[in-house]
C-alpha positions as CSV (number, residue, x, y, z in Angstrom):
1,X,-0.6,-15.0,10.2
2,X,-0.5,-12.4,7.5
3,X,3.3,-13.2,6.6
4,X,2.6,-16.9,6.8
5,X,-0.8,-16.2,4.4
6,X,1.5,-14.5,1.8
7,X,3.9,-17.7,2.1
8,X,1.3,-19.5,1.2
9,X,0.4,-17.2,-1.5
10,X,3.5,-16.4,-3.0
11,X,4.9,-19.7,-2.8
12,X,2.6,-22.7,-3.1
13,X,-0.1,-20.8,-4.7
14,X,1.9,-20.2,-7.9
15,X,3.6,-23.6,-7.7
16,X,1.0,-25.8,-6.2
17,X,-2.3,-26.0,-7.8
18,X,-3.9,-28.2,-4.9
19,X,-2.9,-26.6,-2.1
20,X,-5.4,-24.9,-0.1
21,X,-5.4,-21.1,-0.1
22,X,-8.0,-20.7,2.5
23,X,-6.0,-22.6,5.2
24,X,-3.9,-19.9,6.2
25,X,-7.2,-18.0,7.3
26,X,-9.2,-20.9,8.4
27,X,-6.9,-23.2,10.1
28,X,-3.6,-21.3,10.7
29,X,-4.0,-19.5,13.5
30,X,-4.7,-22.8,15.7
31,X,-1.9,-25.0,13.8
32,X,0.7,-22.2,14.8
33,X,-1.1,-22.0,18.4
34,X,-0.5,-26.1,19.0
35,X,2.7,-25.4,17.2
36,X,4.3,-22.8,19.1
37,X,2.4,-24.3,22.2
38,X,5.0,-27.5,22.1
39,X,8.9,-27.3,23.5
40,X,9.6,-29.3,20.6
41,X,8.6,-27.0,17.9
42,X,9.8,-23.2,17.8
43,X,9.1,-19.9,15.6
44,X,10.9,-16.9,14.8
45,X,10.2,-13.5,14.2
46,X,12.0,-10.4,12.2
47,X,11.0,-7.2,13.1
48,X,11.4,-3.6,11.5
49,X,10.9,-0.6,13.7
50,X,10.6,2.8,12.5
51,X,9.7,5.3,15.3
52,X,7.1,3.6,17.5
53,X,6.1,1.5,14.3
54,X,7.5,-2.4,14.6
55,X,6.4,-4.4,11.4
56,X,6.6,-8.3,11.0
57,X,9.0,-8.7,8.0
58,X,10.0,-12.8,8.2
59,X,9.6,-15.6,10.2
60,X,10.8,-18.8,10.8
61,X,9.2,-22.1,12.0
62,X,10.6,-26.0,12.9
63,X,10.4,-28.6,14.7
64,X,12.8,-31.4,16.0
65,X,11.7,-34.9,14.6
66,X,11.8,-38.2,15.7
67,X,14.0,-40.1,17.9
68,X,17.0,-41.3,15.7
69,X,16.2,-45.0,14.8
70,X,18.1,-48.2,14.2
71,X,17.3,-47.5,10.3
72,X,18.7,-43.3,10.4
73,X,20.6,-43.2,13.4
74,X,20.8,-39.5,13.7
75,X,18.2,-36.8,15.4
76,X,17.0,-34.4,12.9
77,X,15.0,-31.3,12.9
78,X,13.0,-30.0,10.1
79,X,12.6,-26.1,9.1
80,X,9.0,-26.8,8.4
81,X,8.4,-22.8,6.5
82,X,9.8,-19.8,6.3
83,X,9.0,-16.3,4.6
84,X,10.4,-13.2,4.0
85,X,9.1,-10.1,2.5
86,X,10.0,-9.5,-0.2
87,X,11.3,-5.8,0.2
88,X,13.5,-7.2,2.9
89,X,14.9,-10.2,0.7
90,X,18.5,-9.9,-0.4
91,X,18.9,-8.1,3.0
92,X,20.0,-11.3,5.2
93,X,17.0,-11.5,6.8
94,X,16.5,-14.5,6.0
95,X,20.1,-16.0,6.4
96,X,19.8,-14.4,10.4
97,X,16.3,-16.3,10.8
98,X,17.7,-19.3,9.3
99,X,20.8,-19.1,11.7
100,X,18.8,-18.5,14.4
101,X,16.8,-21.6,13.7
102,X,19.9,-24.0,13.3
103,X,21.8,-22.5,17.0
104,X,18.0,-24.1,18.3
105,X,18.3,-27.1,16.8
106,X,22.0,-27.7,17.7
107,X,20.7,-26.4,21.6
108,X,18.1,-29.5,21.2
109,X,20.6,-32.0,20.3
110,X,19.6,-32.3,16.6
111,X,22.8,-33.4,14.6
112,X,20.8,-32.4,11.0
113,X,17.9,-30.2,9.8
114,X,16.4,-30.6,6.8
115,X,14.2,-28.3,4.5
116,X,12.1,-28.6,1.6
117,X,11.4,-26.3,-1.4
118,X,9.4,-26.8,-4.4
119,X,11.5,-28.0,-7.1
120,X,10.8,-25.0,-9.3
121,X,11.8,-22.5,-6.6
122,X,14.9,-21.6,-7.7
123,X,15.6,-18.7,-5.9
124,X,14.7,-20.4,-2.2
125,X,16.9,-23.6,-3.4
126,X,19.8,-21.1,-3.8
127,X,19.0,-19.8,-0.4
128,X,19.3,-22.7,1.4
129,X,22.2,-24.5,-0.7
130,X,24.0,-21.1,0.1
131,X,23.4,-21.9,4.0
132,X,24.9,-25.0,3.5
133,X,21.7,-27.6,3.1
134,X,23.0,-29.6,0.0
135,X,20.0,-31.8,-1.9
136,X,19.4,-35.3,0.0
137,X,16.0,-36.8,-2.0
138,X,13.7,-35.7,-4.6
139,X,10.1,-36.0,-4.2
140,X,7.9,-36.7,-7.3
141,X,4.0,-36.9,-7.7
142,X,1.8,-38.0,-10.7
143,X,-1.8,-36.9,-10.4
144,X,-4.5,-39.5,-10.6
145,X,-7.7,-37.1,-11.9
């Protein structure tokens, strides 16, 4: 919970002004419980173990989707979040949680995952276009208030 609070944090919190920075505390640890509870979701964890000490340093969490249809023939999964810390960034910890998540999703039958990234993430749109994801749709909002 405390790696998926900093996501939270680090990421939306500087680039999403509505989004919730009490969630992770209120409501996360029973969304990742329902989550992880579900054969059709899964979640990934990097470790760092010094001595007896073993530390949390990423994860990684997804989902398949729904059934291809007659309009997108093709069963996807979606890397719903991922973080890493950022003393282990640049480290491929990341990369191997990634890679780890795409074997799963090839091992469900997916033939595509998809991922999204705030457009002003620059750094995590690298990451992933590094992978291999390549830029499918672009999502844009105008505030009503």
């Amino acid at each position: 919970m405390g790696l998926h609070a900093a996501l939270v944090r680090e990421d939306a919190g500087q680039r999403d002004p509505l989004m919730d920075q009490g969630w992770p505390a209120r409501e996360g640890h029973a969304y990742f419980t329902a989550l992880l509870g579900d054969p059709a979701n899964v979640g990934f964890l990097a470790e760092e173990t010094a001595g007896d000490e073993v530390a949390a340093v990423g994860f990684v969490v997804g989902r398949m989707g729904g059934e291809p249809n007659s309009l997108r023939p093709v069963r996807r999964a979606s890397l719903e979040s991922m973080f890493v810390q950022p003393e282990h960034r640049s480290h491929r910890v990341g990369e191997a949680l990634v890679q780890r998540f795409l074997e799963w999703a090839r091992d469900q039958g997916a033939e595509q995952v998809a991922v999204s990234a705030f457009a002003a993430n620059d750094r995590a749109i690298a990451f992933y276009r590094r992978i291999g994801f390549v830029p499918r749709s672009l999502e844009l909002e105008i505030g009503l208030h």
